[in-house]
C-alpha positions, 0 to 999 in steps of 0.5 A: 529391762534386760540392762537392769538385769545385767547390772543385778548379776553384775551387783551380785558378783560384786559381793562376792568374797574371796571365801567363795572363790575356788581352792587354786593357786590363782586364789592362793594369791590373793589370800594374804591381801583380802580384807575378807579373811582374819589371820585365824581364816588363814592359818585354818585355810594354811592347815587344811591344805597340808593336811588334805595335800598329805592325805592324797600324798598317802594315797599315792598322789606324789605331786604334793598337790596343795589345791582342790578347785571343787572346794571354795576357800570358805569351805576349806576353812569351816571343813579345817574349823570342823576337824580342829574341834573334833581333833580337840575333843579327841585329844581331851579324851585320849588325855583323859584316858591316859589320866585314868589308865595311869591312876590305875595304875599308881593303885596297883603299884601301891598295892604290890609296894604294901606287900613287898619293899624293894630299896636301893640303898647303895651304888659301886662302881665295879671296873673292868678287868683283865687279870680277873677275866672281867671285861666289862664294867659293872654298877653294882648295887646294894638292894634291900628286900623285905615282905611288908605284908602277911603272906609268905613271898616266894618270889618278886620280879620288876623293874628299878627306875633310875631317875637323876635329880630332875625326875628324868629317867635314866635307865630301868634295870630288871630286878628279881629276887627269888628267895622265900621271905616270911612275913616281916623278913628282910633280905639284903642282895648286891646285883651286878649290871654289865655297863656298855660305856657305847650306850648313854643311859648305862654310861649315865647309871655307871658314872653318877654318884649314887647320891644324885640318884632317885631308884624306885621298884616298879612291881612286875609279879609277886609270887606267894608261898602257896602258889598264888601270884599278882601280876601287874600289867605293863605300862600304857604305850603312851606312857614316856617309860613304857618303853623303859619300863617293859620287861623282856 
């Protein structure tokens, strides 16, 4: 009896798989070449141990630790299988929000383009120079301004979104006009931005014909003649021209 019982713990011992080995460099060892593992098994044990390693590295551990012997390499890979998921479906919701934060948005900015236009229509280069006691270069632009709605504007203040040919953004020039406009009045003004040839996307604006620009009027605040005002919020942070965008 007793070596039957021997040989049955011996037998259970034997259908054991490396997925109920502990979590150790000794194990680690023996991952690559198990049978009992798939490629997606290892690329989920892979993750959770850099994953975990930095969470205990953010707690003060500096050892760079990748195992854990309390946790089997099957629990780490369904503990990795579990977080995969739930990171998915956090991402499909951040997303999702993003989507609706920025149709929101686009509304909002149609909105305040139905009631005032703001179009560049022309570039010039404006060089530095000393006789004139001008030390800078400037990108001098032609900007038409009109009230595209029915109530009389006292002010508008936003952004010009420069963009080359691609749709890349090359630079974002605050732009405010602050001259009454009737109803169906149109204004033209030239504004002067003072270029830094040390900082790209003012070299960029500088130097590109004004024919291999796109420019559009972000709408921050339109102020109206009786005191009232539309203010439009600032971009989301996660959008890539919040940063661009954002006005002083």
């Amino acid at each position: 009896m007793r070596r039957l019982f021997i040989a049955a713990l011996v037998a259970l011992a034997a259908c054991g798989t490396i997925k109920d080995e502990p979590l150790t460099e000794s194990t680690l060892e023996r991952v690559r070449e198990s049978t009992d593992l798939t490629e997606r098994d290892r690329g989920l044990l892979a993750d959770y141990m850099a994953r975990t390693a930095f969470a205990r590295m953010q707690k003060g551990d500096t050892t760079a630790n990748f195992f854990d012997p309390d946790v089997t390499v099957g629990e780490a890979i369904e503990a990795q299988r579990l977080y995969a998921r739930e990171d998915s479906l956090r991402r499909d919701k951040e997303k999702r929000e993003r989507e609706a934060a920025r149709q929101r948005r686009d509304a909002e900015l149609a909105r305040a383009r139905a009631l005032a236009s703001v179009t560049v229509t022309g570039k010039r280069k404006h060089p530095r120079s000393t006789e004139a006691m001008r030390f800078s270069d400037h990108a001098a632009l032609s900007v038409a301004v009109s009230n595209t709605g029915d109530r009389p504007i006292a002010g508008i203040k936003g952004r010009l979104v420069v963009r080359d040919l691609f749709d890349d953004p090359v630079i974002g020039l605050e732009f405010k006009h602050d001259d009454a406009l009737a109803p169906g009045a149109r204004a033209t003004v030239e504004r002067f931005y003072e270029i830094n040839p040390y900082i790209d996307r003012e070299a960029r604006l500088y130097a590109t014909d004004f024919e291999k620009l796109k420019v559009t009027w972000e709408p921050r605040t339109i102020l109206f003649a009786d005191g009232t005002r539309l203010d439009l919020p600032e971009p989301e942070p996660a959008d890539p021209l919040a940063d661009l965008l954002r006005l002083p």
